[in-house]
MOPAC internal coordinates of N, CA, C and O (Angstrom, degrees):
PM7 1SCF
backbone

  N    0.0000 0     0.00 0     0.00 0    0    0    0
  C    1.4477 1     0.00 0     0.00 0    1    0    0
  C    1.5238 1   111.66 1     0.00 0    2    1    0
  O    1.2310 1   120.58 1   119.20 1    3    2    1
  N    1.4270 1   116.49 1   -60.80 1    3    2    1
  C    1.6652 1   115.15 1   163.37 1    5    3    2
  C    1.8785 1   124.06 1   -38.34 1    6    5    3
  O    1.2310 1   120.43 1   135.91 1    7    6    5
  N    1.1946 1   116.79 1   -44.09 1    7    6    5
  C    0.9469 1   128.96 1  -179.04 1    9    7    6
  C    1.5991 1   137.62 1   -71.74 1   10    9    7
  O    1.2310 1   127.34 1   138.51 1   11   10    9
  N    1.6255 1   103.48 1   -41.49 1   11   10    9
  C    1.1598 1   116.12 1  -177.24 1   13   11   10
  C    1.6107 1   128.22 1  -128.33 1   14   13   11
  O    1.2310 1   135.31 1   138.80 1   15   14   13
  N    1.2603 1    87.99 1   -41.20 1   15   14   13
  C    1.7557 1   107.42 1   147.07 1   17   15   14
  C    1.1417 1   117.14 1  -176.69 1   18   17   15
  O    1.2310 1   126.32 1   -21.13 1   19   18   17
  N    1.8980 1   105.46 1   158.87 1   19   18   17
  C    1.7086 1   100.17 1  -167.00 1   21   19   18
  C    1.2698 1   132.16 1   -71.49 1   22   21   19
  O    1.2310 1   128.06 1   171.62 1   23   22   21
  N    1.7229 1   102.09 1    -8.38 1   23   22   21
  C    1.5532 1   110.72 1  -167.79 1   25   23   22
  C    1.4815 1   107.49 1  -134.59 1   26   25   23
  O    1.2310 1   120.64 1  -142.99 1   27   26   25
  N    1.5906 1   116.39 1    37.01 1   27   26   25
  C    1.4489 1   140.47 1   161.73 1   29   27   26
  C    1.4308 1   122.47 1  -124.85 1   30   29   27
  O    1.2310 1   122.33 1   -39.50 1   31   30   29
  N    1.0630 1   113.14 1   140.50 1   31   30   29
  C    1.5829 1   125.61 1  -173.67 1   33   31   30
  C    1.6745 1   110.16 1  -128.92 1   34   33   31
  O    1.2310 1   111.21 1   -37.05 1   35   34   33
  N    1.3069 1   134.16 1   142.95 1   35   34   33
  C    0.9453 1   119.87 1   156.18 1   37   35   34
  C    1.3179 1   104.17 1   102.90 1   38   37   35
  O    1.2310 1   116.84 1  -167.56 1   39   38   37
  N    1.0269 1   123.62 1    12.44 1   39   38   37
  C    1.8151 1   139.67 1   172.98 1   41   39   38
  C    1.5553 1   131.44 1   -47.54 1   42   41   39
  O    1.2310 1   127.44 1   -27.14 1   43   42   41
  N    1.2127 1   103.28 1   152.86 1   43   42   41
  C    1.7244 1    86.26 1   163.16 1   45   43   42
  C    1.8113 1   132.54 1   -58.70 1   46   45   43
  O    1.2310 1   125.61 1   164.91 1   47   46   45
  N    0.7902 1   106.83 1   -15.09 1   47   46   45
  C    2.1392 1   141.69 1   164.61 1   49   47   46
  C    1.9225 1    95.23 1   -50.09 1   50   49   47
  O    1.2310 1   128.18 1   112.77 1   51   50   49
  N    1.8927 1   101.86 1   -67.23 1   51   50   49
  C    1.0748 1   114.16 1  -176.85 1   53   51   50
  C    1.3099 1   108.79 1   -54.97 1   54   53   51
  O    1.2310 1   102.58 1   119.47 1   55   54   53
  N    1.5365 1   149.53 1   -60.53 1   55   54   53
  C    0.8649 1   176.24 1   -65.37 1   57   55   54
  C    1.8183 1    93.37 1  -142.35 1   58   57   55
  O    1.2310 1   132.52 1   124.11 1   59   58   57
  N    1.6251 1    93.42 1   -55.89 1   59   58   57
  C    1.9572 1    99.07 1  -165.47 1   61   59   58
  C    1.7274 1   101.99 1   -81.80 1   62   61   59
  O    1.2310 1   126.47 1  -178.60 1   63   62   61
  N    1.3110 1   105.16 1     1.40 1   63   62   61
  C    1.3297 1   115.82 1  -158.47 1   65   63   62
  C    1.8154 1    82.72 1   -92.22 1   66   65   63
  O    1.2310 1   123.07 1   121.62 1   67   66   65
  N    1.1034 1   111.72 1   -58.38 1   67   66   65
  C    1.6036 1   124.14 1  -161.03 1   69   67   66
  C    1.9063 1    99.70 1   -69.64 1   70   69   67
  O    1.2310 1   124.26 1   154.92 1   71   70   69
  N    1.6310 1   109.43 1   -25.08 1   71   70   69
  C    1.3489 1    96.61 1  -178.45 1   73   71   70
  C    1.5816 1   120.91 1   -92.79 1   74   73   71
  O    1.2310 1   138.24 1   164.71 1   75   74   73
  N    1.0207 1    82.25 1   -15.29 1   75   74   73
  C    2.0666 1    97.04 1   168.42 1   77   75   74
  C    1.6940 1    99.19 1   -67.19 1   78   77   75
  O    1.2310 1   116.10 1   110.56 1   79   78   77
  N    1.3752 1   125.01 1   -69.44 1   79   78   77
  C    1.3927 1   110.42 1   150.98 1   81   79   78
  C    1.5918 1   125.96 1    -8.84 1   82   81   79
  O    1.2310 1   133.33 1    89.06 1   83   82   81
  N    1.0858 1    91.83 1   -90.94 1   83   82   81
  C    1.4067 1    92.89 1  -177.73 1   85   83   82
  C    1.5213 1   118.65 1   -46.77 1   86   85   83
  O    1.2310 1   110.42 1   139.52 1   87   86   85
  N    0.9719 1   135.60 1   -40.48 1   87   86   85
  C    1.9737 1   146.20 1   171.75 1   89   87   86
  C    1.8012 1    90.82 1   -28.40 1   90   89   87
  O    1.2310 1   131.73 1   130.42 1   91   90   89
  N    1.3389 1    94.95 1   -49.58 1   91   90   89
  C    2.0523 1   105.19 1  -160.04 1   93   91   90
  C    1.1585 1   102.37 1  -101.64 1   94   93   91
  O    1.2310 1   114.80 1  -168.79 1   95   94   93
  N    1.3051 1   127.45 1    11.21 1   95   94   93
  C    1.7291 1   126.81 1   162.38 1   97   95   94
  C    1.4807 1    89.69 1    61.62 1   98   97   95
  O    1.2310 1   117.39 1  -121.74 1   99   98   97
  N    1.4691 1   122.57 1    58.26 1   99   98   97
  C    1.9363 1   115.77 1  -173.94 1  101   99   98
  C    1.8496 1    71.65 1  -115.87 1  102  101   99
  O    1.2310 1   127.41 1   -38.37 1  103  102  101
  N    1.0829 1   103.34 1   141.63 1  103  102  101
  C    2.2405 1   126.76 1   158.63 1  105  103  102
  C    1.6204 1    90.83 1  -128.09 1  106  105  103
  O    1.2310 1   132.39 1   -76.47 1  107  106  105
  N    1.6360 1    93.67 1   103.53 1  107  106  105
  C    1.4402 1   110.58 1   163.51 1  109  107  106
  C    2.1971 1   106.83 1   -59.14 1  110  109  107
  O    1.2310 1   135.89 1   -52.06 1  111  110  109
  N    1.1291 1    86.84 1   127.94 1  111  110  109
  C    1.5623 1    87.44 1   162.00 1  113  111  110
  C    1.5544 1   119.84 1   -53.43 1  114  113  111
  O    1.2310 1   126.18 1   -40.19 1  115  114  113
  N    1.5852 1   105.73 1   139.81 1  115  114  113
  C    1.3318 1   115.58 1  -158.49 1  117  115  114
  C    1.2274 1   129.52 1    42.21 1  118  117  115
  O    1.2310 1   131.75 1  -129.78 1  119  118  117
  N    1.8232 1    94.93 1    50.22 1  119  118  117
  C    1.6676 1    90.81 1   161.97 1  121  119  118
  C    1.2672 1   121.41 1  -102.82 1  122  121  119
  O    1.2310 1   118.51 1   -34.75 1  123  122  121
  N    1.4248 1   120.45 1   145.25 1  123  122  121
  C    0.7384 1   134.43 1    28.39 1  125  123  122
  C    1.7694 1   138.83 1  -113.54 1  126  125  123
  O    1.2310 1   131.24 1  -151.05 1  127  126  125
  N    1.6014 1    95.91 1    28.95 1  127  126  125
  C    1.7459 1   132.71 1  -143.44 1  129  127  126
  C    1.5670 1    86.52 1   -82.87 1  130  129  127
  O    1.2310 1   114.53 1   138.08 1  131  130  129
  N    1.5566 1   127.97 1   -41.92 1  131  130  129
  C    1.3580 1   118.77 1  -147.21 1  133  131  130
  C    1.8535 1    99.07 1  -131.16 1  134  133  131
  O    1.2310 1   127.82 1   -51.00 1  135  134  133
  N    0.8725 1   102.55 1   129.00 1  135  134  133
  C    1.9892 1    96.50 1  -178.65 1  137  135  134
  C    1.3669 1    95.02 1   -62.59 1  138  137  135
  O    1.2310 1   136.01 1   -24.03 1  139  138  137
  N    1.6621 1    86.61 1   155.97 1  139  138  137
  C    1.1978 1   129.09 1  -165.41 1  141  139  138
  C    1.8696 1   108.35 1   -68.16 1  142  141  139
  O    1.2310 1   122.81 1   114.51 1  143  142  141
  N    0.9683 1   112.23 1   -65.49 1  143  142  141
  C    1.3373 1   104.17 1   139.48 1  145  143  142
  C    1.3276 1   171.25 1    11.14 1  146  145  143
  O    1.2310 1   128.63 1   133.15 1  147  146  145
  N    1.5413 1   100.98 1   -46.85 1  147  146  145
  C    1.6656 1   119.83 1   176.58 1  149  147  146
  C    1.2226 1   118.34 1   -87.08 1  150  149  147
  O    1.2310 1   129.55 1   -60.72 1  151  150  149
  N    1.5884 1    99.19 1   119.28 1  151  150  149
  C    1.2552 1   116.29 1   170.61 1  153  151  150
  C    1.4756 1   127.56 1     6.48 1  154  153  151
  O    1.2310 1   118.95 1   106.17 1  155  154  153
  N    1.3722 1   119.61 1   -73.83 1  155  154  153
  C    1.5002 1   121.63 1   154.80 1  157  155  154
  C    1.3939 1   133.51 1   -29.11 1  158  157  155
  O    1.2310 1   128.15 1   130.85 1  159  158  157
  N    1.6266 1   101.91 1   -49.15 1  159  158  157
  C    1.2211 1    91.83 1   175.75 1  161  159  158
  C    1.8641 1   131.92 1   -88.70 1  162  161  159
  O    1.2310 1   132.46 1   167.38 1  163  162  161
  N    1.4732 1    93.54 1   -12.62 1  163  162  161
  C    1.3765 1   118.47 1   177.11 1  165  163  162
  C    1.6398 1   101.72 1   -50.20 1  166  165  163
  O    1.2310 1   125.85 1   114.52 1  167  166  165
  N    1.4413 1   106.35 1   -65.48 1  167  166  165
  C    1.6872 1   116.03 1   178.00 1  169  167  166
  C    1.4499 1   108.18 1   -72.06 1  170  169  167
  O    1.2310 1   111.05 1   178.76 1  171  170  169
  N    1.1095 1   134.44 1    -1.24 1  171  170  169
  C    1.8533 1   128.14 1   159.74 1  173  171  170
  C    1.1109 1   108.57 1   -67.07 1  174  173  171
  O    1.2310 1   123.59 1   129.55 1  175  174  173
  N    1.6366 1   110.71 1   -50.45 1  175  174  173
  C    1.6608 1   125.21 1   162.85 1  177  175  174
  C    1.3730 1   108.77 1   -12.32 1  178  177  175
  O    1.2310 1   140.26 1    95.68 1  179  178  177
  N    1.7287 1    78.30 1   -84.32 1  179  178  177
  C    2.1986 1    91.69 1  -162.47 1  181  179  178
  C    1.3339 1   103.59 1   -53.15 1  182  181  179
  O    1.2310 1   116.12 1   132.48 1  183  182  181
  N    1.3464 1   124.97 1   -47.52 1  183  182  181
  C    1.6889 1   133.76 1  -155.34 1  185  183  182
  C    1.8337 1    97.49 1   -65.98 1  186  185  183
  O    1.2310 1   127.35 1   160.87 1  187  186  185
  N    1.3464 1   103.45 1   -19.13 1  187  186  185
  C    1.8493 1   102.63 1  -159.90 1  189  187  186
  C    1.9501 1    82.14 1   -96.21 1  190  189  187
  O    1.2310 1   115.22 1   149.09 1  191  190  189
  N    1.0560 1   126.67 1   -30.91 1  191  190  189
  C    1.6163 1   132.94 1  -152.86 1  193  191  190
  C    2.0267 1    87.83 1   -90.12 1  194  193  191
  O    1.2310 1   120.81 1   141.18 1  195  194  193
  N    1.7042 1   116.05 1   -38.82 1  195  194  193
  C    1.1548 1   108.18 1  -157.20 1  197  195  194
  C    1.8710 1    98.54 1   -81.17 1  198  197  195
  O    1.2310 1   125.50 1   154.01 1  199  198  197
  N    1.3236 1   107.03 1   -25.99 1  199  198  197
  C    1.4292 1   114.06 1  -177.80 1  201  199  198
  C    1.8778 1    95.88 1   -61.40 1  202  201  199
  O    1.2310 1   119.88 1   115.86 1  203  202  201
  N    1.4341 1   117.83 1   -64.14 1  203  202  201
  C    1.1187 1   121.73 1   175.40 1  205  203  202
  C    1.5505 1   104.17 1   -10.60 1  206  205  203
  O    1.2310 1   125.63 1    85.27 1  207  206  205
  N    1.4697 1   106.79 1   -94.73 1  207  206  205
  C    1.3789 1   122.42 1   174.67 1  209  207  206
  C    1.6783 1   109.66 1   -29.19 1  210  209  207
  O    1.2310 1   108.30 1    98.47 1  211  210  209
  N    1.0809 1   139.47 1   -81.53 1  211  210  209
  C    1.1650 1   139.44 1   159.56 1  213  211  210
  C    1.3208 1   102.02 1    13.52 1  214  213  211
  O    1.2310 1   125.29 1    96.07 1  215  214  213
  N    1.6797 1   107.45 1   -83.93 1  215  214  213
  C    1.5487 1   121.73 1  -146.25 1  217  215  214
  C    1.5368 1   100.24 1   -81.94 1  218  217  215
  O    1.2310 1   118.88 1   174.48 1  219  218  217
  N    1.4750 1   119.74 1    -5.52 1  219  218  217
  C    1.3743 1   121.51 1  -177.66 1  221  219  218
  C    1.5349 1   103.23 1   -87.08 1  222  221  219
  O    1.2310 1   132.46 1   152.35 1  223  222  221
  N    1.2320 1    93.53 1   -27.65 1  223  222  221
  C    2.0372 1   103.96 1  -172.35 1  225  223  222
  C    1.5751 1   110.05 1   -73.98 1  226  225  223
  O    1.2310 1   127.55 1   141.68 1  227  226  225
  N    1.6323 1   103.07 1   -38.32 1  227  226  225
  C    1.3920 1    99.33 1  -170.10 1  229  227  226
  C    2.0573 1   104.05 1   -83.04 1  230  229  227
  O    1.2310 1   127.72 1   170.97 1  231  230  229
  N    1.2750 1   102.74 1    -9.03 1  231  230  229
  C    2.0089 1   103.73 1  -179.67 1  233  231  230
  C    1.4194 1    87.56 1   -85.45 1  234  233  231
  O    1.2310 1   105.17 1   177.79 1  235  234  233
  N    1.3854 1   145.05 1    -2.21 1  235  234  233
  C    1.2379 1   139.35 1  -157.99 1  237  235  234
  C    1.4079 1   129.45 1    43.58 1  238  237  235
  O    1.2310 1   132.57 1  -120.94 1  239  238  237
  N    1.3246 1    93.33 1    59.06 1  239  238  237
  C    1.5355 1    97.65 1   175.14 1  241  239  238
  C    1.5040 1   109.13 1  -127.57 1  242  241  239
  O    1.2310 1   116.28 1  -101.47 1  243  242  241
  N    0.6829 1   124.68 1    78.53 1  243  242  241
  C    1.7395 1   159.82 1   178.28 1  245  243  242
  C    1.4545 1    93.61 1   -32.61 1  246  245  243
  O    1.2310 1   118.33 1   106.05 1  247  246  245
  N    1.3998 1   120.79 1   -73.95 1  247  246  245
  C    1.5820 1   124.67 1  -172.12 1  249  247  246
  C    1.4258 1   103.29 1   -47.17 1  250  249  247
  O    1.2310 1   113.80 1   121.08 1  251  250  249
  N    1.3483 1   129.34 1   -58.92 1  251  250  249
  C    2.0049 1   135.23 1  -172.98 1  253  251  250
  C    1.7646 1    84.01 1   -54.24 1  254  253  251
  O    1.2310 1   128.69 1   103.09 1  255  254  253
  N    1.3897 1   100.86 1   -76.91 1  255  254  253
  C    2.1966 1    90.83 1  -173.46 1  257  255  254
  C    1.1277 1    99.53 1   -20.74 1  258  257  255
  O    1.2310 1   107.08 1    97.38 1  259  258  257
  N    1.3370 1   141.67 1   -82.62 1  259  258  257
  C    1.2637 1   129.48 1  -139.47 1  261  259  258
  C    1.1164 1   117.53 1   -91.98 1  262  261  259
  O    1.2310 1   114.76 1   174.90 1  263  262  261
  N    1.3371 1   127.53 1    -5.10 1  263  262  261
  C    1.3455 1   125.01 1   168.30 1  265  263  262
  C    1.5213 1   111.79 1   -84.57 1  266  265  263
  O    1.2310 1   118.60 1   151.68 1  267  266  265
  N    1.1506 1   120.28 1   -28.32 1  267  266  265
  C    1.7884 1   130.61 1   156.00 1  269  267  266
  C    1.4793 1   116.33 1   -48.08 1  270  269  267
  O    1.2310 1   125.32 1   129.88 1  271  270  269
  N    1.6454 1   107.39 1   -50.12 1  271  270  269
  C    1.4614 1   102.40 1   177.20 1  273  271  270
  C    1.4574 1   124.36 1   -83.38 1  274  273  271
  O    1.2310 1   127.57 1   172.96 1  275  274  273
  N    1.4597 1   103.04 1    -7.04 1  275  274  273
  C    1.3440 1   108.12 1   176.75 1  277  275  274
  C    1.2298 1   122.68 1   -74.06 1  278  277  275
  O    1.2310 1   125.47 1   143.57 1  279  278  277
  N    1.7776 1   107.10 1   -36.43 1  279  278  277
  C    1.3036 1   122.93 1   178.86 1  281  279  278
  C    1.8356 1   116.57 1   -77.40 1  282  281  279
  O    1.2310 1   130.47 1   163.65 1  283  282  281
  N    1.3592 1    97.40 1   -16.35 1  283  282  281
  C    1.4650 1   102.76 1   175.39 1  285  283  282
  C    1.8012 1   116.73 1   -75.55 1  286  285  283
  O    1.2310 1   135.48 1   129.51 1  287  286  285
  N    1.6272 1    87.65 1   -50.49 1  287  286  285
  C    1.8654 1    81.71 1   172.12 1  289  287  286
  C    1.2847 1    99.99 1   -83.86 1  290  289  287
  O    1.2310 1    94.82 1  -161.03 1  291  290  289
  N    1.3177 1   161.49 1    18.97 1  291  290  289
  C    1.4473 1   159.23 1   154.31 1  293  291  290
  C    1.3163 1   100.82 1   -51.41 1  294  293  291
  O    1.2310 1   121.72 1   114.85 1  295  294  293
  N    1.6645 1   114.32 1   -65.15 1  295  294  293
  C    1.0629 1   152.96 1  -169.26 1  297  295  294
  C    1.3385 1   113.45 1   -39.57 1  298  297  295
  O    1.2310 1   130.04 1   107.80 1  299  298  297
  N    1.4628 1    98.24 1   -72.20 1  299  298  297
  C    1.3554 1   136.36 1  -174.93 1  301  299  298
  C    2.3553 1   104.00 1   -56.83 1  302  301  299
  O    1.2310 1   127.05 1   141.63 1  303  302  301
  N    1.6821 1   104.05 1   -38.37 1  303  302  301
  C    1.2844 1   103.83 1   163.27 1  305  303  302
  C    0.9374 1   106.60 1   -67.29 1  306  305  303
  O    1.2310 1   109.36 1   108.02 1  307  306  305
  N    1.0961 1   137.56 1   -71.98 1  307  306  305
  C    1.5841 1   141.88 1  -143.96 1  309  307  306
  C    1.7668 1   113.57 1   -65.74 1  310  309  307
  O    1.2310 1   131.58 1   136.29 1  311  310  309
  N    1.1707 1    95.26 1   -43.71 1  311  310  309
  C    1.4667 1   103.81 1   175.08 1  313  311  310
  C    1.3387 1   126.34 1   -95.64 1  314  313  311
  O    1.2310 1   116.07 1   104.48 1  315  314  313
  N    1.2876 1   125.07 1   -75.52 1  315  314  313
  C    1.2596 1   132.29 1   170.44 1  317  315  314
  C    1.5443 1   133.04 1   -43.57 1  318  317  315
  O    1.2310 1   122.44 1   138.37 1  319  318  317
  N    1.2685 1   112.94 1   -41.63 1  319  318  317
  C    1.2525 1   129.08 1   174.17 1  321  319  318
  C    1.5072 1   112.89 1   -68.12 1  322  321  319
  O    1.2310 1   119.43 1   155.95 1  323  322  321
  N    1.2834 1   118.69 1   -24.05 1  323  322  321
  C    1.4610 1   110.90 1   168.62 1  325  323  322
  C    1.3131 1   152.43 1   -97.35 1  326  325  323
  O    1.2310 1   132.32 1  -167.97 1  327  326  325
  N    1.6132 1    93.81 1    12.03 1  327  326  325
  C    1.4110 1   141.71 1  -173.58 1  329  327  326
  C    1.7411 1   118.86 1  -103.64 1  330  329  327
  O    1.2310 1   139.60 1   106.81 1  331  330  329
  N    1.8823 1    79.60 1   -73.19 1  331  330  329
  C    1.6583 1   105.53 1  -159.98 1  333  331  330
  C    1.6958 1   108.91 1   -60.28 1  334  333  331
  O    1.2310 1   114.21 1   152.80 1  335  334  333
  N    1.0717 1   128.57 1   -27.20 1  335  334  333
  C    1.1386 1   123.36 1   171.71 1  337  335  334
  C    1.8426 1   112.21 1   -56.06 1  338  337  335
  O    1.2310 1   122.54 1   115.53 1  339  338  337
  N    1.4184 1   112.74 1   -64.47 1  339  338  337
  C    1.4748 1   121.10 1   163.10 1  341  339  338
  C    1.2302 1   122.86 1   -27.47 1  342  341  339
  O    1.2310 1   122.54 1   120.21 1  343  342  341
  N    1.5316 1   112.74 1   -59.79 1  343  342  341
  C    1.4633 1   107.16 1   171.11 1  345  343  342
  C    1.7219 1   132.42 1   -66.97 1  346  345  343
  O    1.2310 1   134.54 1   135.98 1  347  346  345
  N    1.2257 1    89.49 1   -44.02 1  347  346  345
  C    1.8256 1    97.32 1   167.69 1  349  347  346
  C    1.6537 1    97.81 1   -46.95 1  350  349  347
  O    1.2310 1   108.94 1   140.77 1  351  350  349
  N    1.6326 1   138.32 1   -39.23 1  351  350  349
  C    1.0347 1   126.17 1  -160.67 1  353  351  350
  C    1.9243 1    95.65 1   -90.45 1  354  353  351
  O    1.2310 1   100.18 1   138.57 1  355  354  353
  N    1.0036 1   153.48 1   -41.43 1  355  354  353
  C    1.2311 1   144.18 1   108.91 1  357  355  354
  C    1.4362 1   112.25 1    38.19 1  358  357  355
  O    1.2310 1   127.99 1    74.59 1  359  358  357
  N    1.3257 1   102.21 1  -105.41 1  359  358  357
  C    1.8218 1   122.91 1  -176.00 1  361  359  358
  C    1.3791 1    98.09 1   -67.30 1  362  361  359
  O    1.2310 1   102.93 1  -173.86 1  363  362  361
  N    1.3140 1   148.93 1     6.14 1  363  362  361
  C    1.4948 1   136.58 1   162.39 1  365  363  362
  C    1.9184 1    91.87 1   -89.52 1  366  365  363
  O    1.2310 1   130.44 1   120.18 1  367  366  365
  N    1.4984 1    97.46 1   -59.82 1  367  366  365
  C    2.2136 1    93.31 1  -153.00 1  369  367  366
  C    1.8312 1    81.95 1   -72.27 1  370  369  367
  O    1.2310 1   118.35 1   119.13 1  371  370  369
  N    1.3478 1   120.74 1   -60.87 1  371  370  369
  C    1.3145 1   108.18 1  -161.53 1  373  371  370
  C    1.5746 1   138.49 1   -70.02 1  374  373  371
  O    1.2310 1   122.46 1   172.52 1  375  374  373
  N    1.8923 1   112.89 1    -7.48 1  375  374  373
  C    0.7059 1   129.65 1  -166.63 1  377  375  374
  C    1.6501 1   110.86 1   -80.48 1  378  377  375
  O    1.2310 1   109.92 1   -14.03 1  379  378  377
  N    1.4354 1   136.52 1   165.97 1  379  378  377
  C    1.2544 1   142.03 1   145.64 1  381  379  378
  C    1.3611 1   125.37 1   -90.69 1  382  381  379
  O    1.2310 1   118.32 1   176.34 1  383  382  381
  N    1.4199 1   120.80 1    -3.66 1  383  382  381
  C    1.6665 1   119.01 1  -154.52 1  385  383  382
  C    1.5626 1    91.20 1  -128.75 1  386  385  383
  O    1.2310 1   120.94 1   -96.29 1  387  386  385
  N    1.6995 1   115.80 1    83.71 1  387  386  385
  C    1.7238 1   100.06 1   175.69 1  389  387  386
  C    1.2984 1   118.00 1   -51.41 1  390  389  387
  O    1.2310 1    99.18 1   158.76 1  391  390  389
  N    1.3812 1   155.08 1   -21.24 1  391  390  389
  C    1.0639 1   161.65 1   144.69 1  393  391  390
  C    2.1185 1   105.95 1   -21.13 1  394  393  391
  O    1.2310 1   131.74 1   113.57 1  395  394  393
  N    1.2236 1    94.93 1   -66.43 1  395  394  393
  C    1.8504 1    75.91 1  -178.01 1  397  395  394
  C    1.5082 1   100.25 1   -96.22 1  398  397  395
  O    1.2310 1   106.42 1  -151.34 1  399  398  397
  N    1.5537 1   142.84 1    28.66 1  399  398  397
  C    1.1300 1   144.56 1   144.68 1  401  399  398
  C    1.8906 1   101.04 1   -83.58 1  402  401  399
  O    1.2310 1   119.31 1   158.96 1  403  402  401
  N    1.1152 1   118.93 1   -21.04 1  403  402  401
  C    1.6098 1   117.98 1  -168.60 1  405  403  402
  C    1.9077 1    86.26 1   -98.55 1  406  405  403
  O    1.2310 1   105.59 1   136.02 1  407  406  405
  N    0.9706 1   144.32 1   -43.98 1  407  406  405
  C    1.3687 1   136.25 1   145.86 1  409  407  406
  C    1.5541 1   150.53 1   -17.21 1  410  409  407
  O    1.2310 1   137.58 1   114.20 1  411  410  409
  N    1.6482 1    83.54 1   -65.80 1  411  410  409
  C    1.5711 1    99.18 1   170.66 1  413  411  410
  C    1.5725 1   104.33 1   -65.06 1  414  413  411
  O    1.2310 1   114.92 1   136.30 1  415  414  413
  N    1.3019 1   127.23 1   -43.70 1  415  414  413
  C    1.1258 1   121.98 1  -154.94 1  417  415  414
  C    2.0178 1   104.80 1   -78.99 1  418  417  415
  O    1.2310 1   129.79 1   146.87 1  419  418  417
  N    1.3666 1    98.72 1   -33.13 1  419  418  417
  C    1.3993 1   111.51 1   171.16 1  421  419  418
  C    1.6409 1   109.78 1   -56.47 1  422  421  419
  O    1.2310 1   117.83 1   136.37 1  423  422  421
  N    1.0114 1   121.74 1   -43.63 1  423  422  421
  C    1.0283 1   118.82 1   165.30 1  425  423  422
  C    1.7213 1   147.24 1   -75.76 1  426  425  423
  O    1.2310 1   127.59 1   164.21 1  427  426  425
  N    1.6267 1   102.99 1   -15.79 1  427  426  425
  C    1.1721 1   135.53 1   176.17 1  429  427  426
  C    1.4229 1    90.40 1   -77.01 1  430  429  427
  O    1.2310 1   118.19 1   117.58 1  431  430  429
  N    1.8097 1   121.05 1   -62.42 1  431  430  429
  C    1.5049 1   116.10 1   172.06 1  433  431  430
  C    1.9192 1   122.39 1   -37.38 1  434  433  431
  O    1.2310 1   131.81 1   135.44 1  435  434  433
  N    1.4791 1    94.81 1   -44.56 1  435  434  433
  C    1.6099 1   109.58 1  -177.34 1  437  435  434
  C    1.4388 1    96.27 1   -47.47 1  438  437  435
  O    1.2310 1   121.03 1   112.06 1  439  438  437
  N    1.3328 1   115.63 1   -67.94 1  439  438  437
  C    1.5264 1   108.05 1  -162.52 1  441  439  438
  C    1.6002 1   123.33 1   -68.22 1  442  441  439
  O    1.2310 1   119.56 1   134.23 1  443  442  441
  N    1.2495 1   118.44 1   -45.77 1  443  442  441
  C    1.6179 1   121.52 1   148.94 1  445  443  442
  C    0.9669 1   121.39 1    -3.23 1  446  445  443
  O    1.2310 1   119.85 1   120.21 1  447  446  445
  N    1.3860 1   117.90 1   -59.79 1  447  446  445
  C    1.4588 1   144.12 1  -162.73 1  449  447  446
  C    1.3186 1   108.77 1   -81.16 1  450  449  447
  O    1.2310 1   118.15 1   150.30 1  451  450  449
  N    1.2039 1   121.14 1   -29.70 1  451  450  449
  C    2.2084 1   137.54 1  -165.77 1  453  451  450
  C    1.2792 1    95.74 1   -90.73 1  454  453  451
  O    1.2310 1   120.09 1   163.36 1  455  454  453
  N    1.6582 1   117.44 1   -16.64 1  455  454  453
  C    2.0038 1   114.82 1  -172.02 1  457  455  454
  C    1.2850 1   107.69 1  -113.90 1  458  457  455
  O    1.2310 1   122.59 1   157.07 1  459  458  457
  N    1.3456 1   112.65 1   -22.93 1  459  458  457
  C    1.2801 1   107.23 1   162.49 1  461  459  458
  C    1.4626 1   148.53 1   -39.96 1  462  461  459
  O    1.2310 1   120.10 1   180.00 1  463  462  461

């Protein structure tokens, strides 16, 4: 919706979103119920890609770590970053609950920070 239009879902956006998935054999929970896309599942992505790396770092295999984390902030540019800022601005002016306006934006910071 941020990306391509505000009152479409399910895009070609969605599409590159679901095949980056697929590259890492990742099946977002409830697929095929919830686009590929959503927020949630975007960061299951990275969080499932950063464990990768993790568990590659601790067998000592240095090259898989970093090709996991590479693909996570890859990820994290290509997708997230061209959105997540917008929406954090969203759930801050449009929201009622400062709690997921103090969120979104934490997380809008998170990704900033992964492209840097």
């Amino acid at each position: 919706m941020y990306r391509d239009n505000k009152c479409v879902v399910m895009t070609a956006t969605t599409l590159g979103v679901r095949n980056a998935y697929k590259a890492h054999g990742f099946i977002p929970q409830r697929y095929p119920h919830v686009p590929d896309d959503h927020l949630a599942l975007e960061l299951d992505f990275i969080a499932a890609l950063t464990a990768e790396a993790l568990q590659a770092c601790q067998a000592g295999d240095i090259d898989a770590a970093s090709k996991h984390e590479a693909d996570a902030v890859q990820f994290t540019h290509d997708h997230l970053s061209a959105w997540a800022p917008f929406f954090a601005e969203d759930v801050r002016d449009k929201g009622k609950a400062p709690l997921y306006a103090t969120v979104a934006q934490t997380m809008a910071a998170f990704v900033e920070a992964t492209v840097r």
